[in-house]
C-alpha positions as CSV (number, residue, x, y, z in Angstrom):
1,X,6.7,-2.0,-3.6
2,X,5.3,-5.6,-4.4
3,X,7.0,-8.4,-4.9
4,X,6.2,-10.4,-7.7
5,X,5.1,-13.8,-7.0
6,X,5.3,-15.1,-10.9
7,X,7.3,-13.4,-13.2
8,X,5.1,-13.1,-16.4
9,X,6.8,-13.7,-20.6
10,X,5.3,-13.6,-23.8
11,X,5.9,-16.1,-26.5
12,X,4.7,-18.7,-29.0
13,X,3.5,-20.8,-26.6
14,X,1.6,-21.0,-22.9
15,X,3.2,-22.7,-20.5
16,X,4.4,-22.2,-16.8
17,X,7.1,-23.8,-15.1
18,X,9.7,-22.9,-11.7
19,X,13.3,-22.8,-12.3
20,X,14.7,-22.1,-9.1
21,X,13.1,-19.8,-6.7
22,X,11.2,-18.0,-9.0
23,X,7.5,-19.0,-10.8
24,X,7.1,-18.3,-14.3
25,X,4.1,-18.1,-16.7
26,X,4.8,-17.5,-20.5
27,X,1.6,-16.3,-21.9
28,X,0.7,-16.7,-25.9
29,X,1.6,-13.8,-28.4
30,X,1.2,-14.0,-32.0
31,X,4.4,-14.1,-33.8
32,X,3.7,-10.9,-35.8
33,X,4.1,-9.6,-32.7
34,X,6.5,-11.4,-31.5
35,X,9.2,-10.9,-34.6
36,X,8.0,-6.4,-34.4
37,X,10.9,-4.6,-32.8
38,X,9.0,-1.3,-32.8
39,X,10.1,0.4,-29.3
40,X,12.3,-2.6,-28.4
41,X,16.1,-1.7,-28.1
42,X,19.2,-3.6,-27.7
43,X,21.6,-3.0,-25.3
44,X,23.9,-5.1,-23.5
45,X,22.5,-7.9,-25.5
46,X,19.2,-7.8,-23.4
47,X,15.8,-6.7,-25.5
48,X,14.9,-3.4,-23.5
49,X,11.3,-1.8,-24.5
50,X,10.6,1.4,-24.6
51,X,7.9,2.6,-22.5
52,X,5.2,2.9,-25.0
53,X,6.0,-0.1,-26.4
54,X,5.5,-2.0,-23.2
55,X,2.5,0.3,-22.3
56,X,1.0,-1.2,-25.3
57,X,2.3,-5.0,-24.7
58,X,0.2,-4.5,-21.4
59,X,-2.9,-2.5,-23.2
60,X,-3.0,-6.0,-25.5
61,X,-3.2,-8.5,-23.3
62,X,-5.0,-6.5,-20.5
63,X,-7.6,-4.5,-21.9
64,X,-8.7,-3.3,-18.4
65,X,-5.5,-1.7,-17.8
66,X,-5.1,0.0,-14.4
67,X,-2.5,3.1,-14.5
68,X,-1.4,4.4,-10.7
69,X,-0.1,7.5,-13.1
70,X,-1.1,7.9,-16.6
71,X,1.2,10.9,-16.8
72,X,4.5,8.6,-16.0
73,X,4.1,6.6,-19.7
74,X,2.7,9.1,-23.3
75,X,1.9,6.2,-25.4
76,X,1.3,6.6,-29.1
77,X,-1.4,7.7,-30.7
78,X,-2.0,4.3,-32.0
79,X,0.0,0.8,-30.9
80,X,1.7,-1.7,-32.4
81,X,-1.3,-3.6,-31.8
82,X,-4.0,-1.2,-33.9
83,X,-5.5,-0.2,-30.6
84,X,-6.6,3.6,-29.7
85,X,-4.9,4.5,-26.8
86,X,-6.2,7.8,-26.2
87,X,-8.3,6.3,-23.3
88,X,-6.9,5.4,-19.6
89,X,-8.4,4.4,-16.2
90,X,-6.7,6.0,-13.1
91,X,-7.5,5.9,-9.5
């Protein structure tokens, strides 16, 4: 498995910054999508999303989205987003 050399956040604002060991890069969402909870849980305090939900989180911001197995995530017919998501790339 990779390691990750920048650990990558959404929010209101861009920005990247160290803290510690670790590189971080906050990239810009919308709000609107920001503040939607759809597929996002709480559990131990810590926002968890649900695989289709961070399917389409990644389908959004990377429209050239590269599955190693399409089979391991069944997104929704249609994301949070407004985006089809009935195609994928594989290897």
């Amino acid at each position: 498995m990779q390691q990750p050399t920048v650990i990558t956040l959404f929010g209101k604002k861009s920005a990247s910054f160290t803290f510690g060991s670790y590189s971080y890069w906050c990239r810009y969402l919308h709000p609107t999508y920001l503040i939607d909870r759809t597929g996002i849980e709480i559990v131990n305090n810590y926002a968890i999303a649900s695989p289709q939900r961070a399917y389409a989180d990644l389908k959004h911001i990377n429209p050239i989205l590269y599955l190693d197995n399409s089979q391991a995530v069944q997104p929704l017919q249609e994301d949070i987003y407004g985006h089809s998501t009935t195609t994928r790339r594989e290897a």
